[in-house]
FISE-775944 format. One record per residue (C-alpha): residue number from 1; residue in three letters; x, y, z. Coordinates in nm, 2 decimals. Each point is the difference from the previous one (the first is absolute). Example, Ala and Ser with C-alpha at 12.3 -4.5 7.8 and 13.67 -1.06 7.14 Angstrom:
# residues 2
<i->1 aa->Ala x->1.23 y->-0.45 z->0.78>;
<i->2 aa->Ser x->0.14 y->0.34 z->-0.07>;
//
This chain:
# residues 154
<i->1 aa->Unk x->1.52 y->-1.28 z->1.19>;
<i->2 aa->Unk x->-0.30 y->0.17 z->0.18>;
<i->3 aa->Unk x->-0.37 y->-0.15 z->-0.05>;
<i->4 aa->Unk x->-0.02 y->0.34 z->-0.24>;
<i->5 aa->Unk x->0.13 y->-0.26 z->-0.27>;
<i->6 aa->Unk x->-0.28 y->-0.20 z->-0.12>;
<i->7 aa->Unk x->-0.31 y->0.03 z->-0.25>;
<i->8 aa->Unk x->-0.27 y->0.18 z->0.04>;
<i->9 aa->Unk x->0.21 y->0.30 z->0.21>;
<i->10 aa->Unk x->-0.20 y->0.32 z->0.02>;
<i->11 aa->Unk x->0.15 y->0.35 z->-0.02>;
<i->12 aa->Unk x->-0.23 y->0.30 z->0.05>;
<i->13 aa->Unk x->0.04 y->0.37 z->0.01>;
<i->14 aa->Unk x->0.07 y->0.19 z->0.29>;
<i->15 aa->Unk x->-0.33 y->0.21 z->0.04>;
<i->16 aa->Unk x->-0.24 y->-0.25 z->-0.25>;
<i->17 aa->Unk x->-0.34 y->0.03 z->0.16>;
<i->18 aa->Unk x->-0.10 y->-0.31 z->0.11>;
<i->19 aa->Unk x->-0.38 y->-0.14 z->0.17>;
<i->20 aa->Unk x->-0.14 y->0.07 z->0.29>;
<i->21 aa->Unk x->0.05 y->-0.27 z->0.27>;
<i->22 aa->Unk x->0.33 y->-0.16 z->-0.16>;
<i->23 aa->Unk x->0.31 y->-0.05 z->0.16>;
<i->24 aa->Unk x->0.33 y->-0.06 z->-0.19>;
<i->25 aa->Unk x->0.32 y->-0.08 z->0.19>;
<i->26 aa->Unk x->0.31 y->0.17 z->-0.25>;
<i->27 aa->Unk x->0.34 y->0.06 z->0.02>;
<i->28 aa->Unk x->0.17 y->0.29 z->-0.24>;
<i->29 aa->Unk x->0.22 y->-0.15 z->-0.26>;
<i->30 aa->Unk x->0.04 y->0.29 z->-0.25>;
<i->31 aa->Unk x->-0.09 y->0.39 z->0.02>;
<i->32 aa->Unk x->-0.35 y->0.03 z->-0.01>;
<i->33 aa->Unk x->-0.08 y->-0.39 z->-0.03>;
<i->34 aa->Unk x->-0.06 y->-0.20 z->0.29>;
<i->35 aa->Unk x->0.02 y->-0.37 z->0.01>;
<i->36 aa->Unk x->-0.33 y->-0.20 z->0.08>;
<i->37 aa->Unk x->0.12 y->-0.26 z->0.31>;
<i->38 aa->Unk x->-0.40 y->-0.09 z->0.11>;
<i->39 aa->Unk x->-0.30 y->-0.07 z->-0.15>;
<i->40 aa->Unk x->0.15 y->-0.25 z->-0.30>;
<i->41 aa->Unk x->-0.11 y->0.13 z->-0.35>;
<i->42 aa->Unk x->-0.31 y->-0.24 z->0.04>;
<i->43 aa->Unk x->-0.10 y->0.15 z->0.30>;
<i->44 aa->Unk x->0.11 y->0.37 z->-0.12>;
<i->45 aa->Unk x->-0.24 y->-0.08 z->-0.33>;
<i->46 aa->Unk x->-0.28 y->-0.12 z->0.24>;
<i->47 aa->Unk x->0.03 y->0.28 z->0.20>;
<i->48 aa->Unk x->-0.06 y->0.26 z->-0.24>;
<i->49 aa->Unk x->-0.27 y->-0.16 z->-0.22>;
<i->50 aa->Unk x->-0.20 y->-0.06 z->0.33>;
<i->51 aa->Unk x->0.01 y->0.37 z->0.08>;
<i->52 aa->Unk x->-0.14 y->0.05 z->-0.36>;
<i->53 aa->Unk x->0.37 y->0.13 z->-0.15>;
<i->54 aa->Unk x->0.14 y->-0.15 z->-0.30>;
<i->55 aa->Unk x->0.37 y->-0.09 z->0.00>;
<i->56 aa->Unk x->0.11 y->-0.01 z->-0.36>;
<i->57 aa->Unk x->0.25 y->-0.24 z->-0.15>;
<i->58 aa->Unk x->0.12 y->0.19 z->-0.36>;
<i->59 aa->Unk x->0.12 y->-0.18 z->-0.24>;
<i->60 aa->Unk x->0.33 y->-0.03 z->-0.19>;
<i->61 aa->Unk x->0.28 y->-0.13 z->0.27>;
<i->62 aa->Unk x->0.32 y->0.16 z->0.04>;
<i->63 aa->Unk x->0.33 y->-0.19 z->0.05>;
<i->64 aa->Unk x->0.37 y->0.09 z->0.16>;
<i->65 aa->Unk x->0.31 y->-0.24 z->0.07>;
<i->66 aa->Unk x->0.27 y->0.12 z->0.20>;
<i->67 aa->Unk x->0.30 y->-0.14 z->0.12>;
<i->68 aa->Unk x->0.04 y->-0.08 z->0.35>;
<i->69 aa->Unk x->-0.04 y->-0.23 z->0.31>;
<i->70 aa->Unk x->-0.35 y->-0.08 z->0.13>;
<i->71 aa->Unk x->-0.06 y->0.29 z->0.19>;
<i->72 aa->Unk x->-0.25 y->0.29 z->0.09>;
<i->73 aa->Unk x->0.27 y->0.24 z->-0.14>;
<i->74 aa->Unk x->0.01 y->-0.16 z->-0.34>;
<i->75 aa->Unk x->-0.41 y->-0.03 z->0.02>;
<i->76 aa->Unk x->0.03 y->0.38 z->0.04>;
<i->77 aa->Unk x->0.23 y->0.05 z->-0.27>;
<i->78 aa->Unk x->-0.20 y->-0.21 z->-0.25>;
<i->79 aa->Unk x->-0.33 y->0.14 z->0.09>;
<i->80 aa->Unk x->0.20 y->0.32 z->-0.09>;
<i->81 aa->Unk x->0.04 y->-0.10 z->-0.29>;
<i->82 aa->Unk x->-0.36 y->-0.12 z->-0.04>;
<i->83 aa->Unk x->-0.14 y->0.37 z->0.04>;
<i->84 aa->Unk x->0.26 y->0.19 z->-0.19>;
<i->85 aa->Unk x->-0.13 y->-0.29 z->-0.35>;
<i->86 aa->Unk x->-0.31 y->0.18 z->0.11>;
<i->87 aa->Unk x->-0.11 y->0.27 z->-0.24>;
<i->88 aa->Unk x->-0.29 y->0.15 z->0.21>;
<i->89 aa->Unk x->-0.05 y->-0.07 z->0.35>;
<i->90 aa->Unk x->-0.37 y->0.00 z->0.04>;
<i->91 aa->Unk x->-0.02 y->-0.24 z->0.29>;
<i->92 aa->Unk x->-0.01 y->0.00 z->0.33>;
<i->93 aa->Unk x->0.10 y->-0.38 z->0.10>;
<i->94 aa->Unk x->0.19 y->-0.29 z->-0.20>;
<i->95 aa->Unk x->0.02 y->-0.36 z->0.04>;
<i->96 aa->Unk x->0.31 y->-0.20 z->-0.04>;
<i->97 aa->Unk x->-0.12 y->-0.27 z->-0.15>;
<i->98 aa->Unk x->0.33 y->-0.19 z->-0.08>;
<i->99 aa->Unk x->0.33 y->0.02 z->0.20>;
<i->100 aa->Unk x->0.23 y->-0.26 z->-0.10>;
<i->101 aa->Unk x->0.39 y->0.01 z->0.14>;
<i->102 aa->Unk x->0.18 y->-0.24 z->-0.28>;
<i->103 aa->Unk x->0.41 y->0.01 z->-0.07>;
<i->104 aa->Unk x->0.16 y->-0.05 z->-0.36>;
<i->105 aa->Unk x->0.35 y->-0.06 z->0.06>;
<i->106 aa->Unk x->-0.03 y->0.06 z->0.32>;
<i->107 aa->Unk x->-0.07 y->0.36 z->-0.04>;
<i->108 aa->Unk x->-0.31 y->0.03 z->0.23>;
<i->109 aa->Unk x->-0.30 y->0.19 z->-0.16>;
<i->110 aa->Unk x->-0.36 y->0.06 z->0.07>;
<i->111 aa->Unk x->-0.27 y->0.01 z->-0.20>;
<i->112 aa->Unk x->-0.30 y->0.16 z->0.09>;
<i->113 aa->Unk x->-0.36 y->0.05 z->-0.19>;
<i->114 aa->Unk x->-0.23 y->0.30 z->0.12>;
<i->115 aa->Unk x->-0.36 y->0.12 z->-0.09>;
<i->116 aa->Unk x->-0.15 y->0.32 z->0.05>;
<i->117 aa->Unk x->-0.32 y->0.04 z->0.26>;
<i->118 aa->Unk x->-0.21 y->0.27 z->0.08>;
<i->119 aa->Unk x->-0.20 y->0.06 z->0.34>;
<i->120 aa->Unk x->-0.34 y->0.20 z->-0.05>;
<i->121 aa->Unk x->-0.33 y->0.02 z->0.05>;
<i->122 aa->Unk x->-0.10 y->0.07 z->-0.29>;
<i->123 aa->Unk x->-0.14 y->-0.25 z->-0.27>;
<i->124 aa->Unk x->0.17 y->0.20 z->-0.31>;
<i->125 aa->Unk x->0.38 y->-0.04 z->0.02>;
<i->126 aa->Unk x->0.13 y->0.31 z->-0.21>;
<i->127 aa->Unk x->-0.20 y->0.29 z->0.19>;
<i->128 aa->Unk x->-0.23 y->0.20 z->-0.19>;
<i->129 aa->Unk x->0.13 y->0.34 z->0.02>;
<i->130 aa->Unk x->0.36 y->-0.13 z->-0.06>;
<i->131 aa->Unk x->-0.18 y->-0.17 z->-0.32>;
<i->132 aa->Unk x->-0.22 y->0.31 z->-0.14>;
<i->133 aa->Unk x->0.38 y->0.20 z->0.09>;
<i->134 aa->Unk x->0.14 y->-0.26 z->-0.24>;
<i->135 aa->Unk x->-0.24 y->0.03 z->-0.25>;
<i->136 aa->Unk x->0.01 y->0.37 z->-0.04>;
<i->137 aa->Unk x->0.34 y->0.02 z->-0.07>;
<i->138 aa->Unk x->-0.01 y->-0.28 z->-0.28>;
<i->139 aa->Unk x->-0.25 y->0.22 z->-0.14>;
<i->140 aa->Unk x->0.23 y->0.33 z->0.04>;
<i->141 aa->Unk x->0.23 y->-0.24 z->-0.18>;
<i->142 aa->Unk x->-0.23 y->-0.16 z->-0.28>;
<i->143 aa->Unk x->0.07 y->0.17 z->-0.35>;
<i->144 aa->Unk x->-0.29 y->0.23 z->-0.06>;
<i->145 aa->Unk x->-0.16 y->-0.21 z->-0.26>;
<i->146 aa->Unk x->-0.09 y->-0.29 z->0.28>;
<i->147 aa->Unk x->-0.16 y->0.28 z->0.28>;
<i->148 aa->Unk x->-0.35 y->0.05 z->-0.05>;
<i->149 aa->Unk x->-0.11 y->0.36 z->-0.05>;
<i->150 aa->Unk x->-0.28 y->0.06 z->0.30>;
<i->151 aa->Unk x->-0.23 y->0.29 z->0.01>;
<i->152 aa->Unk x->-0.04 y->0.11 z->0.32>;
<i->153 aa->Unk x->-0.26 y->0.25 z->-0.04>;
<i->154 aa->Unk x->-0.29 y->-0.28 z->-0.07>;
//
């Protein structure tokens, strides 16, 4: 298979804002997500923290196995399969952080382990207006006992 096999694989967004001043090499490998060929994640990482960004790794990883020779097609299909485990998709990159090609009675499979990562330049990962948004409708939601009454005319 391709070099697109192997850890540490990043996937980004087409359109994700990136710094000022650094160059990525990519391929396209799915609709709307382009395969990172050059800088390594290392590099990628140093790149963006020099320019001040952060480049967020989120937690909870997300795994898919699907059957199939050691190939980019199969990649595709299980990183397919990695997105639609996905409930929201509120990222703009993702790591691969474990592609393993493996057979059990000689039925080829692979395996493949994936975190979520976010490109910005902002410090706070959820933005504030998408929080505040979220807030008000859990209060629209609360039972009225739990909403405080506010007087506006103070």
């Amino acid at each position: 298979m391709s070099d697109a096999n192997r850890n540490g694989t990043i996937l980004i967004e087409e359109g994700t804002t990136l710094p000022l001043g650094l160059s990525t090499k990519s391929d396209a490998f799915l609709p709307g997500w382009r395969i990172v060929k050059s800088p390594d994640r290392a590099a990628l990482t140093r790149g963006i923290e020099g320019a001040n960004w952060n480049f967020f790794y989120r937690a909870g990883e997300t795994r898919a196995t699907v059957l199939g020779r050691d190939s980019l097609a199969t990649l595709r299909r299980a990183v397919k399969r990695v997105f639609a485990k996905q409930e929201q998709r509120n990222f703009n990159s993702l790591e691969l952080t474990k592609v393993v090609s493996k057979r059990f009675l000689g039925i080829p499979f692979l395996r493949v382990v994936a975190h979520s990562r976010q490109i910005q330049e902002s410090n706070a990962l959820v933005a504030a207006k998408v929080f505040v948004l979220r807030q008000s409708g859990a209060l629209a939601q609360a039972p009225r006992s739990l909403v405080p009454e506010v007087d506006i005319a103070k």
